[in-house]
One Martini backbone bead per residue (centre of mass of N, CA, C, O) as a GRO file, in nm:
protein
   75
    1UNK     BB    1  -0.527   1.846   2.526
    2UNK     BB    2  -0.425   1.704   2.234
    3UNK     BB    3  -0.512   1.450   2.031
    4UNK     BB    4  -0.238   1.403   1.947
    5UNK     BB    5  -0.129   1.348   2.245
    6UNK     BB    6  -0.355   1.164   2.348
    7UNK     BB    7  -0.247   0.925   2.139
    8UNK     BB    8   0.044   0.918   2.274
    9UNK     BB    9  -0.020   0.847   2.546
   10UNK     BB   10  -0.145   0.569   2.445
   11UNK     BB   11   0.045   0.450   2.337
   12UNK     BB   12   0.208   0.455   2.510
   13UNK     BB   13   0.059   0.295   2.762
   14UNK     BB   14   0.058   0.027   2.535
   15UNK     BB   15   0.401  -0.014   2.544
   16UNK     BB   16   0.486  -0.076   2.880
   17UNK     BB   17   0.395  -0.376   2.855
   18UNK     BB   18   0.457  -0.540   2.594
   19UNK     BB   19   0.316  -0.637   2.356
   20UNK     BB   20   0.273  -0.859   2.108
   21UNK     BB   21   0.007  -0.696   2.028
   22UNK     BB   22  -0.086  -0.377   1.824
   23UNK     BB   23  -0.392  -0.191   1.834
   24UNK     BB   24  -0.512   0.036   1.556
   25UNK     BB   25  -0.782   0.237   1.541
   26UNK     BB   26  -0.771   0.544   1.375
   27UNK     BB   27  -0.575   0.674   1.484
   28UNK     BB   28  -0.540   1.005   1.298
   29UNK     BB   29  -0.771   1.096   1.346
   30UNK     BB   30  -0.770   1.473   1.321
   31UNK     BB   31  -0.513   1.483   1.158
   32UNK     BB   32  -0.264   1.653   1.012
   33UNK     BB   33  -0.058   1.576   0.789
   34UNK     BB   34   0.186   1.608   1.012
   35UNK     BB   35   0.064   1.429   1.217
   36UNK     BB   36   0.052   1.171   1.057
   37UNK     BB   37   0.333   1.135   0.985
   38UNK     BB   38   0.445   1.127   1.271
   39UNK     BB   39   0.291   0.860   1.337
   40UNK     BB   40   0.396   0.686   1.124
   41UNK     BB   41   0.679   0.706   1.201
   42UNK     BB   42   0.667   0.585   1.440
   43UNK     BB   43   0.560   0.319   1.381
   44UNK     BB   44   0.799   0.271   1.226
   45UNK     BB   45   0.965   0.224   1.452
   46UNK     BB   46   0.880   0.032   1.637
   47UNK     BB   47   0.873  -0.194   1.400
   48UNK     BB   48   1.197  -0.193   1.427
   49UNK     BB   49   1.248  -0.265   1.737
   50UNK     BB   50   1.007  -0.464   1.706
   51UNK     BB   51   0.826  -0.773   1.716
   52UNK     BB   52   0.561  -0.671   1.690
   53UNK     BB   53   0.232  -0.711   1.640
   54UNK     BB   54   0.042  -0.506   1.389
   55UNK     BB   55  -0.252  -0.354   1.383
   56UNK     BB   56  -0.406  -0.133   1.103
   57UNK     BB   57  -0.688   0.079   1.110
   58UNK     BB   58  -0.836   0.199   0.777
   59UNK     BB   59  -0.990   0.402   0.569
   60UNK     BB   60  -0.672   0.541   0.439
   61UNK     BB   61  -0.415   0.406   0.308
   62UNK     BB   62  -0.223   0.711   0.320
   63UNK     BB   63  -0.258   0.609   0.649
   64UNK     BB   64   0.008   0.366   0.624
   65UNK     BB   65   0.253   0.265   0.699
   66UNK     BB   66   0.506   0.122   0.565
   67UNK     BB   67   0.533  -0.143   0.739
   68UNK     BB   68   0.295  -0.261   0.593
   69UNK     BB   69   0.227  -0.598   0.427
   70UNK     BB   70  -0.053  -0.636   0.529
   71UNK     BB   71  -0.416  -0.696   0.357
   72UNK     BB   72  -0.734  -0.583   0.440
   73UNK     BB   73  -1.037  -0.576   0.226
   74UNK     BB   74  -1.333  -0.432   0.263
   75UNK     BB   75  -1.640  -0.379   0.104
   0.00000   0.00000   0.00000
């Protein structure tokens, strides 16, 4: 199975139980572009049909979905 399938599994299998809160900490890493957005869209779906909140961990940006409106920046 391929890494973006294997984090899609994971993904469904962490949504099954209905999280009040979903931490995803590089879910993209090994993704290509096209894989990326395609997982952006996936959570930007996701957090218009529910109230969940999301946490997205990463170090580049360009890689976070629309839905973001809060940034915490270490540096």
């Amino acid at each position: 199975m391929s890494a973006s399938h294997q984090r899609l599994c994971l993904l469904a299998r962490a949504l099954v139980k209905a999280p009040y809160l979903l931490m995803l900490d590089e879910p993209c890493k090994g993704f290509d572009r096209d894989q990326q957005a395609n997982f952006r869209s996936l959570v930007d779906q996701i957090a218009a049909i529910s109230d969940m909140g999301i946490v997205y961990v990463t170090h580049y940006e360009e890689t976070l979905p629309n839905t973001v409106t809060k940034r915490l920046v270490l540096r």
